[in-house]
C-alpha positions in Angstrom: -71.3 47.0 30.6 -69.8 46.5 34.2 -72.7 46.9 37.2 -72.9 45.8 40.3 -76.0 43.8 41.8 -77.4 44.4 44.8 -79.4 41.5 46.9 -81.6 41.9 49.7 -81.2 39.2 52.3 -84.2 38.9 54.4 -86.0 36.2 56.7 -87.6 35.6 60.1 -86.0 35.4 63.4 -83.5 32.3 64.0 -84.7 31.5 60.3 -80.7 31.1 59.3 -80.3 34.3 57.2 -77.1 35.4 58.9 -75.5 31.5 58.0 -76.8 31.8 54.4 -74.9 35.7 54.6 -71.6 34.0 55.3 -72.2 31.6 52.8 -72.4 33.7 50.1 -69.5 35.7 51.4 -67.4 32.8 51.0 -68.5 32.5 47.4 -67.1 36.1 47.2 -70.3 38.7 47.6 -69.9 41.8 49.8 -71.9 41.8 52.3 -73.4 44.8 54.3 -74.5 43.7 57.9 -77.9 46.4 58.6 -77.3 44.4 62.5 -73.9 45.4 62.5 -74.8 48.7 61.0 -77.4 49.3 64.0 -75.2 48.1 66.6 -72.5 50.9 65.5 -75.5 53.5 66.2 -75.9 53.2 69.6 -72.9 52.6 70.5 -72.2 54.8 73.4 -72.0 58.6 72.9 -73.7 58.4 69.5 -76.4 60.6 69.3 -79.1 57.8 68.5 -78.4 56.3 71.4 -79.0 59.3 73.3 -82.4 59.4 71.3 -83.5 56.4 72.4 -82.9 57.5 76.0 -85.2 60.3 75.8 -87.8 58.2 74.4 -87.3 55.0 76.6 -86.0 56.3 79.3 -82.4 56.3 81.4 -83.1 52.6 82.3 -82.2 51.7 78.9 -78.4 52.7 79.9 -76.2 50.7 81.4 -73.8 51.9 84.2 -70.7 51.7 81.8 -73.2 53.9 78.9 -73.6 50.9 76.5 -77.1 50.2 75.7 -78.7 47.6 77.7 -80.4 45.8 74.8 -82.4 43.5 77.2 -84.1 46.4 79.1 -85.0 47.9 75.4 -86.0 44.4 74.1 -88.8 44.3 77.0 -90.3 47.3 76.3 -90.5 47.6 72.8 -92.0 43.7 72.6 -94.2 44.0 74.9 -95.7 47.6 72.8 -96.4 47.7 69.1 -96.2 51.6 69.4 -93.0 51.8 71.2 -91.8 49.4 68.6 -92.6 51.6 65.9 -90.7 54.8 67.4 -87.6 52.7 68.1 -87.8 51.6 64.3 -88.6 55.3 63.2 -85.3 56.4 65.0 -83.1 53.5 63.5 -84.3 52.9 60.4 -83.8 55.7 58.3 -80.1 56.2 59.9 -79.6 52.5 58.8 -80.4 52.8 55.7 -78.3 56.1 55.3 -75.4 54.2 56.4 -75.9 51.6 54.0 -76.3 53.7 50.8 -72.8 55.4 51.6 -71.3 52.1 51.9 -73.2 50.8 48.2 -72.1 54.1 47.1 -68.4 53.3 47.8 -68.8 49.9 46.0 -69.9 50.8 42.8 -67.0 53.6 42.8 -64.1 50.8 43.8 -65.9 47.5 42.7 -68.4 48.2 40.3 -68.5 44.4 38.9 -69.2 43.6 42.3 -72.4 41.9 44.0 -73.4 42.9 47.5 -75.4 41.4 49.8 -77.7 44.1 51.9 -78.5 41.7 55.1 -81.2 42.6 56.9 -83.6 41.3 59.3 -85.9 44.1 58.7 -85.5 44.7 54.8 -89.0 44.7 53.9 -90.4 47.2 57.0 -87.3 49.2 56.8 -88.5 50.1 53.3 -84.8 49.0 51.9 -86.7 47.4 49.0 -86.1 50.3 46.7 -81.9 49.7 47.4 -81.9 46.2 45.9 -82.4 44.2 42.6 -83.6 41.4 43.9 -84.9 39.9 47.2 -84.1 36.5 49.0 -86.0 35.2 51.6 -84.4 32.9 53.5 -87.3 30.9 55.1 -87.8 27.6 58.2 -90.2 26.3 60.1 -91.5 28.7 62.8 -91.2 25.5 65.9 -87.7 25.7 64.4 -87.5 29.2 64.4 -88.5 29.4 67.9 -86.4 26.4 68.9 -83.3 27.9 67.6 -84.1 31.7 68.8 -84.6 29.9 72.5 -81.2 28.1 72.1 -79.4 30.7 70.8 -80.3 34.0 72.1 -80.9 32.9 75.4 -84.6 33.8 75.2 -87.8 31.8 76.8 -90.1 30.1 74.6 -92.7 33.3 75.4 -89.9 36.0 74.6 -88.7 33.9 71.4 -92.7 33.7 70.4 -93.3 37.6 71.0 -90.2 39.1 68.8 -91.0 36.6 66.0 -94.8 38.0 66.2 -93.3 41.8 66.0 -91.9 40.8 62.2 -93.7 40.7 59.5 -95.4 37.6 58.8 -93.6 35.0 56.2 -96.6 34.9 54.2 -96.2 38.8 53.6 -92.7 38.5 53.2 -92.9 36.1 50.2 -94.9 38.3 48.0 -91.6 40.4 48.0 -89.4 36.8 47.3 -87.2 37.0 44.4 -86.0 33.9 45.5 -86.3 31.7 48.0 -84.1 29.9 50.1 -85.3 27.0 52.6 -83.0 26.6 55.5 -85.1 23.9 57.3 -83.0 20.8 56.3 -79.3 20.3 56.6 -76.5 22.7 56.3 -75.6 21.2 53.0 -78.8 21.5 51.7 -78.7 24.7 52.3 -75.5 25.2 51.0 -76.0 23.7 47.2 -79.4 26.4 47.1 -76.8 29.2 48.0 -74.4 28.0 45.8 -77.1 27.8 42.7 -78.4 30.8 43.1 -74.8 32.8 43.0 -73.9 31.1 39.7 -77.3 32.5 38.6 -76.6 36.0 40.0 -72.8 36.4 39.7 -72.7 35.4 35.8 -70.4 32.2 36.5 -69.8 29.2 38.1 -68.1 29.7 41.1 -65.0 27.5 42.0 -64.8 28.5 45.6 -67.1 25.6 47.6 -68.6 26.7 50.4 -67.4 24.8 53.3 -70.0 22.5 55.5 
């Protein structure tokens, strides 16, 4: 019998999930971005976005109507509650938009495996979408380090949105699999790499390039 698999890729800020996404893209899953997903929602004019300025507030609007993601940032990190109605409005509208696009795989490739990355699998309550889950897991110092470097945050910023996930120990007890991304890329790489063959049935010739 043909089915398709459905992984849930999850892990901490900075923790490399997105790298370990393109990875196994390369390998040839399909993956569904839940960021990308989100970012599409508030675009402007779309009703969420207008949502979100009812609740937060005009200030969270730029001049040119896109959302201004830093003036969001600092009030929903700095307010567990506010957190939790930004999550309430996005949430469930994410995970609609991901079922229609699971629902167009498994009616044009039904053999396939798809790759559900998300930051927020586990509090989105996307559990009940997947097979399996992968936790892609680092150090927090490097988590921090690489949040800081990256998305231009301060230490203290970096610090507060990695405290507004849920903690790793938490996230484990939902692990599948785990993947550690706290060595080198081509470490990295040959756990990817292993655990497709597992998943996808067959060794895979494609290499994934370092």
């Amino acid at each position: 019998m043909i089915y398709m698999i459905v992984i849930g890729l999850t892990g901490g800020m900075a923790s490399g999930k997105t790298s370990v996404a393109r990875m196994l893209a390369k390998l040839g899953a399909h993956v569904i971005d839940a960021d990308v997903i989100a970012k599409k929602l508030v675009a402007p004019g779309q009703p969420a976005l207008r949502l979100l300025a009812d609740i937060f507030g005009p200030g969270i609007i730029q001049p040119d109507g896109k959302l201004n993601r830093g003036a969001l940032a600092a009030i929903v990190f700095n307010d567990h509650e506010k957190l939790e109605k930004l999550n309430a409005v996005l949430h469930p509208l994410v995970i609609q938009k991901t079922m229609d696009k699971l629902r167009i795989f498994k009616e044009t490739q039904p053999d396939s495996v798809i790759i559900i990355d998300a930051p927020l699998l586990l509090e989105a309550g996307m559990t009940k979408l997947v097979d399996e889950v992968w936790v892609v897991i680092a150090g927090e110092e490097e988590q921090i380090k690489r949040a800081v470097n990256r998305k231009n945050l301060s230490r203290e910023e970096a610090k507060k949105r990695l405290a507004a996930q849920m903690p790793l120990k938490e996230k484990l007890k939902y692990a599948n699999k785990v993947i550690d991304n706290s060595g080198s890329i081509s470490s990295t790489a040959g756990q990817v790499k292993t655990l497709w063959e597992k998943v996808s049935g067959y060794s895979n010739k494609r290499e994934i390039e370092t």
